[in-house]
Steps between C-alpha positions, in 0.01 A plus 500: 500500500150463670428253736216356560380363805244225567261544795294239598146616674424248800154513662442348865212378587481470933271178588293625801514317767265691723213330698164542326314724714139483376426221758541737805318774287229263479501315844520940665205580275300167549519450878459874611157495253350191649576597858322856417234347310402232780444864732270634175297132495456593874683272687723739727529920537778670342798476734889551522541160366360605165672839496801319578489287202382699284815729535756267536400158317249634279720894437867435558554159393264610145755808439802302591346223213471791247813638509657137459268445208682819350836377584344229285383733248121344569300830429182340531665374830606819629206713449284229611670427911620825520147635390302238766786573758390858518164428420526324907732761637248803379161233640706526860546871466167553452421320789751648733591850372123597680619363883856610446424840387135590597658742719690713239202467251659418263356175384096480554313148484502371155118530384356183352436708186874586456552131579278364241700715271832361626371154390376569212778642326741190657266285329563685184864464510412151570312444223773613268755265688201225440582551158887487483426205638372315199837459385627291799320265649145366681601514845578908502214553304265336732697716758419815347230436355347416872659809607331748267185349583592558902564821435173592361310354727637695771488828346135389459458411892663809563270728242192400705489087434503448869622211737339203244761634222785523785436142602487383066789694454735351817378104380633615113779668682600161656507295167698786371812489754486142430536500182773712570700248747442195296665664180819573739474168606478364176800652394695428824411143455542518122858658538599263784415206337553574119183351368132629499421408874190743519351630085512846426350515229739643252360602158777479296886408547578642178520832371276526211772600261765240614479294206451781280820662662700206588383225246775515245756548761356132703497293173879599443604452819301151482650451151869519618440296824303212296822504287759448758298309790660154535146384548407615184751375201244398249349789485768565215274345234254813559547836327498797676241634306250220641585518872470871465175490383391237777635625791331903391194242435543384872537850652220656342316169713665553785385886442135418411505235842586789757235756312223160525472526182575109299307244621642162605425385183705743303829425716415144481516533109800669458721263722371198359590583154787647632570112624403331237742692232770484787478107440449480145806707505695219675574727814507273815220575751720636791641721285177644374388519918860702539440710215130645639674584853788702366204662378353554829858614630560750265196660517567528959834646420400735223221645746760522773798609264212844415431542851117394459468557854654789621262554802442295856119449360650358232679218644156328557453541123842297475423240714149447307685541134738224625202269581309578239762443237537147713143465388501609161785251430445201632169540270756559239691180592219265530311638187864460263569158677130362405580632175837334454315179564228494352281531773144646411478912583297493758492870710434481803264752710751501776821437544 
């Protein structure tokens, strides 16, 4: 006699619970570049202070960053500190490996030619950071994008651009380490407070795909908890067929919103028809209002559920998606409740 036995596969999923670390990335990076870049405007020599920060603040604390962001499994994250953290530490060495071992020879003066050269391909790298960061949000693209720039200009004081280029390059060096420190503040304060304190700038909360990927999966989950809710009993006299097709209707708006693509007028449009069938239907109006934020809940848990943000530079993104989808639906709301009454559709610019 065979037997058979049953095995059940179970997948864990750990929720990290690690501090995000890309504020002290940031704050190492930004303060060590303004305090070096207010010596380059010509302010103050090049002293211990500098070197000081610059291997401690500005190295340490950026490598220390990284490899959190790859406990986080952040590879932009990583290769960006750890990358900027050794970008400092090598800047001191080349500063100090002269004095320390002039004696040995074995480290001459850097030449401002070699120097030039140093900069020049750190502003490449930059520049291809620069772009990776198209896909996350305004603030770290101003920071890199200001970076690359710095770089290049110094490689072109140090090709022969003179003191004039030093002096343009520390003042653009300045607005670059604060860009730096007020995206870690923004996300300190963000964090801290759980609403958008200082704007980032995200450009989108939502993967492009997530409807595509997640769509049918949303309108299910919104079908079965529109049939069950106690808020939402007369829902019974709709077919499935019809609230499937409205709610994939609703996500492909909700879609469309975080891409900038509809206009006010288009969400306006569907919501207030969406109101106005509601009532011909006989549905009461709270229940209609109930029935759009179940919506709005399924499609939070869904992106959490997929692990949406799997990264500590994503949990911006979540805080933004979760005011954003705030947004989105109290359009949604007011839109369906003019329609349900009859009230004239009347978008408004902003809401």
């Amino acid at each position: 006699m065979a037997n058979t036995i049953a095995s059940t596969e179970t997948v864990t999923k750990l929720l990290d619970t690690n501090a995000n670390p890309a504020p002290l990335g940031l704050m190492g990076f930004g303060l060590t570049t303004v305090l070096l870049n207010i010596h380059n405007a010509g302010f103050y020599e090049l002293n211990a202070m500098i070197l000081a920060m610059g291997i401690f603040y500005g190295g340490i604390a950026q490598i220390i960053a990284g490899v959190m962001e790859w406990k986080k499994n952040n590879t932009f994250g990583t290769l960006a500190f750890t990358s900027y953290g050794l970008f400092w530490l090598t800047l001191a060495g080349i500063w100090l490996f002269p004095a320390v071992f002039s004696e040995a020879g074995a480290a001459a003066k850097a030449s401002e030619t070699s120097l030039a050269w140093y900069f020049v391909f750190w502003g490449l790298f930059t520049l291809y950071m620069f772009v990776g960061t198209l896909k996350l949000n305004r603030a770290l693209q101003v920071v890199f994008g200001l970076l690359t720039i710095l770089f290049f200009l110094l490689a072109i004081r140090d090709f022969g651009g003179g003191a004039v280029w030093g002096k343009i390059a520390g003042w653009e060096g300045i607005l670059t380490g604060l860009a730096a420190i007020y995206t870690a503040m923004a996300q300190i304060l963000n964090e801290t407070y759980k609403r958008n304190v200082l704007p980032l700038g995200p450009i989108s909360q939502l993967p492009k795909n997530f409807v595509q990927d997640y769509g049918e999966e949303i309108a299910n989950m919104w079908l079965q908890a529109l049939r069950v809710s106690p808020q939402t009993p007369s829902y019974g006299v709709v077919s499935d067929e019809e609230l499937v097709g409205a709610s994939e209707f609703a996500l492909q708006q909700v879609q469309e919103y975080f891409s900038g693509k509809p206009s006010e007028a288009d969400i306006g449009a569907f919501f207030h028809k969406l109101g106005a069938t509601r009532a011909a239907q006989g549905l009461p109006l709270p229940e209609l209002v109930s029935a759009i934020l179940l919506l709005k809940r399924e499609i939070w848990m869904t992106a959490r559920t997929h692990g949406v943000w799997e990264s500590a530079m994503d949990l911006q993104r979540a805080v933004d998606l979760n005011r954003e989808l705030g947004r989105f639906f109290d359009r949604a709301v007011y839109y369906a409740t003019a329609g349900y009454t009859g009230y004239p559709l009347r978008p408004r610019d902003v809401f």
